[in-house]
C-alpha positions as CSV (number, residue, x, y, z in Angstrom):
1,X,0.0,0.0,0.0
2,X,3.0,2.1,1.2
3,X,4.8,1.9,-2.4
4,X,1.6,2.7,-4.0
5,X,1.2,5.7,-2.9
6,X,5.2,6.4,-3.6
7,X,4.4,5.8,-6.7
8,X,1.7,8.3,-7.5
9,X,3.4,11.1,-5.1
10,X,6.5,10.8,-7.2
11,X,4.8,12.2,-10.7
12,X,2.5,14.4,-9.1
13,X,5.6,16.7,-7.7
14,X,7.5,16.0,-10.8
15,X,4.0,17.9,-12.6
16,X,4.4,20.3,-10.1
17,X,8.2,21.0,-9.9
18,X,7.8,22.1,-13.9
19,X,4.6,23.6,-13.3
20,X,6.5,25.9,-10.9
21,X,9.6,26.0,-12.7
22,X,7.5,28.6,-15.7
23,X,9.3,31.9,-15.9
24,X,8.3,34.2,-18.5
25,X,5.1,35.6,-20.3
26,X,2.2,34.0,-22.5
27,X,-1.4,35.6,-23.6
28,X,-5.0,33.7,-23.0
29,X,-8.2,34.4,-24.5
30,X,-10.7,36.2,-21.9
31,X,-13.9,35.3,-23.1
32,X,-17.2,37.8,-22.1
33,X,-18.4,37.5,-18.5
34,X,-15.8,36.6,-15.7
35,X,-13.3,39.6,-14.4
36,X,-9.9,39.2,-15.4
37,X,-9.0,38.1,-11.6
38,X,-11.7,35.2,-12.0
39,X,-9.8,34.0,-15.4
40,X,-6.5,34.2,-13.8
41,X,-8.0,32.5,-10.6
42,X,-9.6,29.7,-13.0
43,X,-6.1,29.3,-15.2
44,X,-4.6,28.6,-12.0
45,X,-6.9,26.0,-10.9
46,X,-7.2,24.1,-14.1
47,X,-2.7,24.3,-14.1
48,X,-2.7,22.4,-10.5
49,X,-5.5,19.5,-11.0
50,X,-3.3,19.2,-14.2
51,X,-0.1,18.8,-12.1
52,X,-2.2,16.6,-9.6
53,X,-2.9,19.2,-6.9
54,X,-6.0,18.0,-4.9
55,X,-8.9,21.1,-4.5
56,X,-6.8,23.3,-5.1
57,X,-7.6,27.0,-3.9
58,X,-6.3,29.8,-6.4
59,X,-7.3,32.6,-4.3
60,X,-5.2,31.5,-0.9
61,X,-2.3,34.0,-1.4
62,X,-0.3,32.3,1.7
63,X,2.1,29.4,1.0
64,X,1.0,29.9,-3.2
65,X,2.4,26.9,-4.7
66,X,2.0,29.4,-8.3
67,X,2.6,32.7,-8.7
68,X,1.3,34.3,-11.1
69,X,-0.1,37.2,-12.5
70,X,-2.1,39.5,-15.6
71,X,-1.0,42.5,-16.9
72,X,-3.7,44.5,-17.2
73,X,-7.6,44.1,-16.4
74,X,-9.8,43.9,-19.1
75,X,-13.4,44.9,-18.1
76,X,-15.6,41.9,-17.3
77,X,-17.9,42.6,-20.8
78,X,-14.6,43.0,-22.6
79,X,-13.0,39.5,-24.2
80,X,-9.6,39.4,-25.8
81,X,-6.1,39.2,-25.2
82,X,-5.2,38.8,-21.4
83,X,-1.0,38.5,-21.1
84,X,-0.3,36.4,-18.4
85,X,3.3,36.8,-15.7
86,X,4.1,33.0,-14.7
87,X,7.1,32.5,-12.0
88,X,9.9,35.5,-12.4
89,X,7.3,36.8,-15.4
90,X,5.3,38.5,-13.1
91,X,8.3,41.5,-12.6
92,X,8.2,41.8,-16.6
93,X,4.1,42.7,-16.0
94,X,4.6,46.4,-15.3
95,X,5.7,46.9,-19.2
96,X,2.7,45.2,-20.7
97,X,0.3,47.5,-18.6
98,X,2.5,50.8,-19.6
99,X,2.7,49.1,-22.9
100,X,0.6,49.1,-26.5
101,X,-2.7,47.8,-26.7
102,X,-4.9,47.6,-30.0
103,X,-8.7,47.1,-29.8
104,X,-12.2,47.0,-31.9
105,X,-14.8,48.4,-30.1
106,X,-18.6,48.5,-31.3
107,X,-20.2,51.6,-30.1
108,X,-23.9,52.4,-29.8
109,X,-25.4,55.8,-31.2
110,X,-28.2,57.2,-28.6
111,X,-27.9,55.7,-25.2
112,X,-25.8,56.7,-22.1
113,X,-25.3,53.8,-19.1
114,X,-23.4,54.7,-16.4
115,X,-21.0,52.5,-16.6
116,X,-20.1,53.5,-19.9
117,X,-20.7,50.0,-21.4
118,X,-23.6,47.9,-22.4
119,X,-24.0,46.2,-18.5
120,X,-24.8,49.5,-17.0
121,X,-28.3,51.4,-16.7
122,X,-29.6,53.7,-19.7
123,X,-29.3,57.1,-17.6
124,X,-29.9,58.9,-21.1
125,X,-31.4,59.2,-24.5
126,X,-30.5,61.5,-27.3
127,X,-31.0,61.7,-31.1
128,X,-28.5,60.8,-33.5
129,X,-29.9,60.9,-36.4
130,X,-28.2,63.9,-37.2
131,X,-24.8,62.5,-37.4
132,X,-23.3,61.3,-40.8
133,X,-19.7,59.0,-41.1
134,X,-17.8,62.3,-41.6
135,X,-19.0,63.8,-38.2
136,X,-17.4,61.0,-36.5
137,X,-14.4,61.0,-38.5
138,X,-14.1,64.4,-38.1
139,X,-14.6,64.3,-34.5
140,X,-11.7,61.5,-33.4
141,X,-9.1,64.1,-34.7
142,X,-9.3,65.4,-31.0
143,X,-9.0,61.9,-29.4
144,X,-5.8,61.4,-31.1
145,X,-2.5,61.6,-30.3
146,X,-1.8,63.0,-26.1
147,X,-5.0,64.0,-24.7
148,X,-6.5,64.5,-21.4
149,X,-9.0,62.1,-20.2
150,X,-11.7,61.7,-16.8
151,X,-11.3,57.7,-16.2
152,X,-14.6,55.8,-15.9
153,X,-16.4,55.4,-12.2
154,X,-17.0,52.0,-12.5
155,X,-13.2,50.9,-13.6
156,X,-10.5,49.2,-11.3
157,X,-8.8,52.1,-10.2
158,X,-9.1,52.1,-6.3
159,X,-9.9,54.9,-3.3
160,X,-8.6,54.2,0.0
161,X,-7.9,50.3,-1.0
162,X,-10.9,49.5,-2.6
163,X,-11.7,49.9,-6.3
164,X,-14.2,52.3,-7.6
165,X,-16.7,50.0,-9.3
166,X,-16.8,47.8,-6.1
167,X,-17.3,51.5,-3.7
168,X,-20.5,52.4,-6.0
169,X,-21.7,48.8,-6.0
170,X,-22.2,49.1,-2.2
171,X,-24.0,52.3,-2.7
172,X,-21.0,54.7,-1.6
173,X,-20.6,57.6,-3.5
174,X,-17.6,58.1,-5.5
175,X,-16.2,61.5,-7.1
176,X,-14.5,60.9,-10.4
177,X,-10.9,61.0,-10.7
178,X,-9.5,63.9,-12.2
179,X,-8.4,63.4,-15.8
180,X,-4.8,62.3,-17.1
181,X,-3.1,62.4,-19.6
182,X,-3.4,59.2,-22.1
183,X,-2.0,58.5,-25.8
184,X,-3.9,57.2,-28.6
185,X,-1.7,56.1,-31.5
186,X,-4.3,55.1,-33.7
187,X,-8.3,56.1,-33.8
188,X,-9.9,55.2,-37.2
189,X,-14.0,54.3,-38.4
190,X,-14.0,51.3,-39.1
191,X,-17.7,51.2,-40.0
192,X,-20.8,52.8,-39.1
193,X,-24.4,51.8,-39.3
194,X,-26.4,53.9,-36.9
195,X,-27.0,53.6,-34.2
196,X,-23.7,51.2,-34.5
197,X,-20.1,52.3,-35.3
198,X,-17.1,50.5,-34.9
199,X,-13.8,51.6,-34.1
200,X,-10.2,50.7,-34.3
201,X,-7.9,51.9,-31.5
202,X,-4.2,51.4,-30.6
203,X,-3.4,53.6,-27.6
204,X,-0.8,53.2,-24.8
205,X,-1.8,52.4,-20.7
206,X,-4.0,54.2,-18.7
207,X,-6.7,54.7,-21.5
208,X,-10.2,54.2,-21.2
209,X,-12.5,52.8,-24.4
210,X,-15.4,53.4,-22.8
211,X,-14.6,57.0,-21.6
212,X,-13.8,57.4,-25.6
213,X,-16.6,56.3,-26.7
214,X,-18.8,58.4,-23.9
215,X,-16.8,61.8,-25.1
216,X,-17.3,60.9,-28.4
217,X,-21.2,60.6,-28.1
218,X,-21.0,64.3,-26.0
219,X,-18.7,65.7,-29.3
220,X,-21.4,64.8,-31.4
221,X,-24.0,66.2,-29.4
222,X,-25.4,63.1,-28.4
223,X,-24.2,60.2,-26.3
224,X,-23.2,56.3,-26.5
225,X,-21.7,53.9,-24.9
226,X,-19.4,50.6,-25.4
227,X,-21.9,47.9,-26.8
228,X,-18.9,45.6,-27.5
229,X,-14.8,45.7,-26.6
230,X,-12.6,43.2,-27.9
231,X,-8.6,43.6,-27.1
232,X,-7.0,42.3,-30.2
233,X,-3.0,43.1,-28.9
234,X,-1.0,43.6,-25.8
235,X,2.4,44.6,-26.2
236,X,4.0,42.0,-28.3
237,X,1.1,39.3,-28.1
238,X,-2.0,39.0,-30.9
239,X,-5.6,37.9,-30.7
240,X,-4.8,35.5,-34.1
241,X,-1.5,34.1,-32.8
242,X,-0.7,33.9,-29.4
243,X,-4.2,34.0,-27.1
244,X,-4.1,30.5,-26.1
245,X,-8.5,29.8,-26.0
246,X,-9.4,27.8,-22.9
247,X,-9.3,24.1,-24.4
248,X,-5.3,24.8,-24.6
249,X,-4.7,26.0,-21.2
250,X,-2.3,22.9,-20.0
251,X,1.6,22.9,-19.2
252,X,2.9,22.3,-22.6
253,X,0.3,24.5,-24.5
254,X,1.8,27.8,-22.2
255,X,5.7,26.0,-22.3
256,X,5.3,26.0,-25.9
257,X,4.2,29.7,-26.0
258,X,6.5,31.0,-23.4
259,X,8.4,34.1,-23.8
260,X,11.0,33.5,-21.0
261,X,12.4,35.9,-19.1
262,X,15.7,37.1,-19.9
263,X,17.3,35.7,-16.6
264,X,15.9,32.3,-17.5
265,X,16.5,29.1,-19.5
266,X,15.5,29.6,-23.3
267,X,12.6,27.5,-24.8
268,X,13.2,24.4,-26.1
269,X,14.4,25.3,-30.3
270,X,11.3,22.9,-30.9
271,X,8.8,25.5,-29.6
């Protein structure tokens, strides 16, 4: 009985040992509906029943047989690329959220929530009927390059500890945070067909989509709000090539699609 259970210890740490042994980066796919924290608490889990942990608890930050981390959230409605700190990768996490990030975002003509995106109350209705392709294009002139800009309420950005979103949940009231300045490389139309447009943005960190898209309705005199956000790049890692979907979360998918760390041991040349 004794060298039974030897026996199955034995590849269970060796799982383990080169679960933990991951230094570097790698990029998931964030599908719609969990918070980034609940996607990086669920990679974790699915990483230790695969290296044999039994109930294993993602959230317990004491004695954390895995550390790791994401560089940036990505709002709960929002799916896309989410870059992922493994082991010594988590230091390198601080450049991805300073970093470029590209995204398509679907915008709806007419309607105001007030949480800037499409799971928030209507708090307003305008017309937009007035406003023609050119008005728009016209308009993201003045959300391009450095620009000043007032950070959503309902965002992760914290007071006293807590995060704003979570404050206004509970009913608190929360004073907006002044604005900052942000950098949008890139703002083009992608397409438009009111009360829908679509946009293509590559800005650097800090910026807000949906506080874009809610000036943008004001510029127009009207309103919107973020009906759909997708993040299609993060620094060096793409939707198309390097967003690893859930179904290839395991050890050797995320080995294979490491970028290690510059202190650590290179990648196998097969990978």
């Amino acid at each position: 009985m004794a060298g039974s259970i030897s026996n199955t210890a034995a590849p269970i740490a060796s799982s383990l040992s080169k679960l933990q042994s991951l230094n570097g980066l790698f990029a998931i796919y964030k599908k719609q509906g969990p918070t980034s924290a609940d996607v990086l608490n669920t990679l974790k889990e699915v990483l230790l029943k695969e290296a044999g942990v039994q109930n294993p608890n993602p959230r317990k930050r004491r004695k954390q047989s895995l550390k790791m981390g994401h560089g940036g959230t990505l709002d709960s409605a929002a799916s896309g690329v989410l870059v992922v700190g493994v082991g010594n990768g988590t230091k390198m996490l601080s450049t991805m959220l300073s970093g470029s990030k590209k995204y398509v975002a679907v915008g709806e003509l007419g309607k105001a929530t007030d949480s800037l995106d499409a799971t928030g109350s209507v708090i307003l209705e305008k017309d937009f009927e007035h406003i023609t392709r050119l008005d728009i294009e016209e308009k993201l002139k003045a959300f391009t390059g450095d620009i000043m800009q007032v950070p959503p309420l309902y965002s992760a950005l914290k007071k006293d500890g807590q995060r704003l979103s979570v404050l206004l949940k509970k009913g608190h009231k929360v004073e907006a945070k002044p604005a900052r300045p942000v950098t949008v490389y890139k703002l083009t139309l992608q397409e438009f067909k009111p009360p829908l447009f679509t946009l293509d943005i590559e800005c650097g960190g800090g910026f807000y989509v949906r506080s874009l898209v809610d000036d943008l309705g004001k510029a127009l005199s009207s309103c919107a709000h973020v009906k759909e956000l997708i993040r299609t790049k993060q620094g060096q890692f793409t939707l198309e090539e390097h967003a690893l979907p859930q179904d290839q979360w395991t050890l050797e998918h995320i080995r294979r699609s490491l970028q290690p760390c510059s202190d650590s041991e290179p990648p196998d040349a097969d990978t």
